[in-house]
N, C-alpha and C positions, 0 to 999 in steps of 0.2 A: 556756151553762154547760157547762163538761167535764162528761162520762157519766161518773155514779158507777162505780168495780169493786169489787167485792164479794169478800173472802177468807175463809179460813177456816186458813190455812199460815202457818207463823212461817217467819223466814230468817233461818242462821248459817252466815255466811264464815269460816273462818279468814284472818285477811290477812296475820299475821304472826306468829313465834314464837320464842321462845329460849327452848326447856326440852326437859330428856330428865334419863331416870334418872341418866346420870352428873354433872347438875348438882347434884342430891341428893349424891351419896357423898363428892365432892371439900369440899362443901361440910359435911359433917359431918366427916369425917377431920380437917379442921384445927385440931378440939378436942385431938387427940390427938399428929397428925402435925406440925401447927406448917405450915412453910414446905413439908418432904417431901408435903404434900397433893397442892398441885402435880403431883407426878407422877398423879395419878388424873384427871386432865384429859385427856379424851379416852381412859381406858381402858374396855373393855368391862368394864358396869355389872350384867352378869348374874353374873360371879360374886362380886355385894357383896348381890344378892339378898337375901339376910339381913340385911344391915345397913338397906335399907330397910324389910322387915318390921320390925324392930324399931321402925325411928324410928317408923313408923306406930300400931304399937299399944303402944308405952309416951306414946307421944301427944308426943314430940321431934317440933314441927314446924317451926322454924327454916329446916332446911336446905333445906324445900323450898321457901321462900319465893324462892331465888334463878334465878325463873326467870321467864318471862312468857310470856301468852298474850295475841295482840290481833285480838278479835270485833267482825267485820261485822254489827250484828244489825237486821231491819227485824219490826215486832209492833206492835199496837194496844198504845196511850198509855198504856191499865189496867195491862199488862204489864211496862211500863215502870215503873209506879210501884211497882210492887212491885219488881221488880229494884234500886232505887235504895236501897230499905230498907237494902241490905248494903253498907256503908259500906267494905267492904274490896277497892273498885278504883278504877277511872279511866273519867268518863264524858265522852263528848263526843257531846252529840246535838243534831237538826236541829233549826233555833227557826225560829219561827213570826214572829218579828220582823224576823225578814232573807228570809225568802223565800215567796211565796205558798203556799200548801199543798195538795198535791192529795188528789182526792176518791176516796182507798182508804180503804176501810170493811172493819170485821169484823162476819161472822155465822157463826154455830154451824156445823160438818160436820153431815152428819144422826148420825156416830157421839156426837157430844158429846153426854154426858150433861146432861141438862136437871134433872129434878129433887130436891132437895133432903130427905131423912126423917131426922127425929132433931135434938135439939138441938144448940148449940154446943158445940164442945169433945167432941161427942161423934154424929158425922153423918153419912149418906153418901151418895152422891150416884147417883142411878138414872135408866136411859131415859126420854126423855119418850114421848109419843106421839106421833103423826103430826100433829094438832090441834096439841097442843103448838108441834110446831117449826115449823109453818107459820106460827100462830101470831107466833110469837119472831123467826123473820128479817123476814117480812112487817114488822113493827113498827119492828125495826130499820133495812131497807131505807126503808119510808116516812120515818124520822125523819130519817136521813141526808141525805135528799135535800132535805128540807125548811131543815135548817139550813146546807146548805150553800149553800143559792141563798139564802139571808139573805148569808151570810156574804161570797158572788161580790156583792150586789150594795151591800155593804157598801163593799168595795174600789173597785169603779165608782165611788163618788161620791166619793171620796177619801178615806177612812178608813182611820185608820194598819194597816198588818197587825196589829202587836201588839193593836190593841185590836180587830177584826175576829176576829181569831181566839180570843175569848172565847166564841162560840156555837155552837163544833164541838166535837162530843162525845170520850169518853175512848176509843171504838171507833176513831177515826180511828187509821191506823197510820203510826208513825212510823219513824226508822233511827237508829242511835247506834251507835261504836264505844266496850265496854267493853273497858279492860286488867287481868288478874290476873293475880297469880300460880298456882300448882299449889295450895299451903294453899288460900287465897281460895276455889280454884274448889272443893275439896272440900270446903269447908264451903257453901257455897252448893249444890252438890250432893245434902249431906245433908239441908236443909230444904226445896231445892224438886224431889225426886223422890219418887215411892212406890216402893219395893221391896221384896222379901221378903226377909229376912235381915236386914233394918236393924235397927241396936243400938236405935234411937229411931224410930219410924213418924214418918212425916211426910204430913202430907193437902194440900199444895199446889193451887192453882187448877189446873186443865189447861191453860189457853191455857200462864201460865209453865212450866210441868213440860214442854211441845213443845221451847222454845227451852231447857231446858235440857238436856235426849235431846241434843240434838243438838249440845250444846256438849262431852256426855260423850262422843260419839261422837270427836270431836276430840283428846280428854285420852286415852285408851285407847289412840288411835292414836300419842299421841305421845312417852308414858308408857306402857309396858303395866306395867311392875315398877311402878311407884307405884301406878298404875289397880289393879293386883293386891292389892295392899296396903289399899288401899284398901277394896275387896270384900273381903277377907277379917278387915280391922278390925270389921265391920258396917256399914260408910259413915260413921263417925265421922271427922269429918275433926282431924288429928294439932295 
């Protein structure tokens, strides 16, 4: 049996992109401009600065729709299902029906918060302790190991992958490439970060709030005037 690895790090590639602020402006101007929008193709989109602001916080988000982002992203299965919640992109991820599946596992950093005070809806989440988390991976480690040597010796005797891979857990990490637009992302954004300044507080799981740091790192970069707008809407996405 392949040696279980053990993570605790989410992965986001950008692999491909078509978006920047001037795909916003041209594409609002031709409410106004008609065919002359055109000419806003390709011009520098810093001095329409304002007209992004605007789109963003009178909540016009149309124009931002006309762009795309396309993410390499590799996270435990949990993580995955929650991202799929948001019905506003493009998934393609690895299936367990076509291809054997290896034995990457998630367990906690020592920095993840372990335990839970306060009811639902209203909660928050605090260090465990050293017991705790030894505890916690230890468990997880054992488990892993266990159901995947079910699972390896499931396939040995001839058992279809698809149904072999019904007794490996949601920890296992998978990879998918999501497509969105610029809107998509900033609404996905708004409900799975914490921030201060946010018009709406949001309490996201940590593992997905990782991969999504780091999808904003991306948008910032490649968007600073919408990214801007953005922050300065409250994270409300337009």
């Amino acid at each position: 049996m392949s040696e279980a690895i053990f993570r605790s790090d989410m992965t986001v590639e950008l692999v491909k992109a078509s978006a920047s602020d001037a795909d916003v402006i041209w594409a609002a101007r031709v409410s106004t401009a008609g065919e002359q929008s055109l000419e806003e193709v390709g011009e520098d989109p810093a001095r329409s600065a304002g007209l992004i602001n605007y789109l963003a916080r009178e909540r016009h988000g149309s124009p931002f729709e006309h762009t795309s982002m396309t993410f390499f992203i590799s996270a435990p299965i949990f993580v995955f299902r929650e991202f799929m919640r948001h019905r506003i992109a493009s998934y393609n991820e690895e299936s367990g029906r076509y291809r054997e599946l290896q034995p990457v596992f998630y367990v906690p950093a020592p920095e993840r918060k372990l335990v839970q005070i306060g009811k639902t809806g209203a909660y928050e989440f605090v260090d465990g302790t050293k017991d705790q988390f030894d505890v916690t991976t230890q468990a997880m480690k054992e488990s892993y190991n266990f159901v995947y040597e079910r699972y390896q010796k499931m396939l040995e005797v001839g058992v279809a992958r698809e149904v072999a891979r019904a007794v490996l857990p949601v920890g296992l990490y998978s990879s998918m490439y999501v497509t969105m637009n610029a809107r998509a992302l900033m609404n996905f954004l708004s409900l799975r970060t914490a921030r201060e300044g946010s018009h709406f507080p949001s309490y996201p799981q940590r593992e997905i709030e990782m991969v999504a740091e780091k999808m904003e790192e991306h948008f910032a970069r490649l968007m600073p005037l919408t990214y801007g707008a953005f922050e300065k809407s409250g994270r409300i996405a337009p």
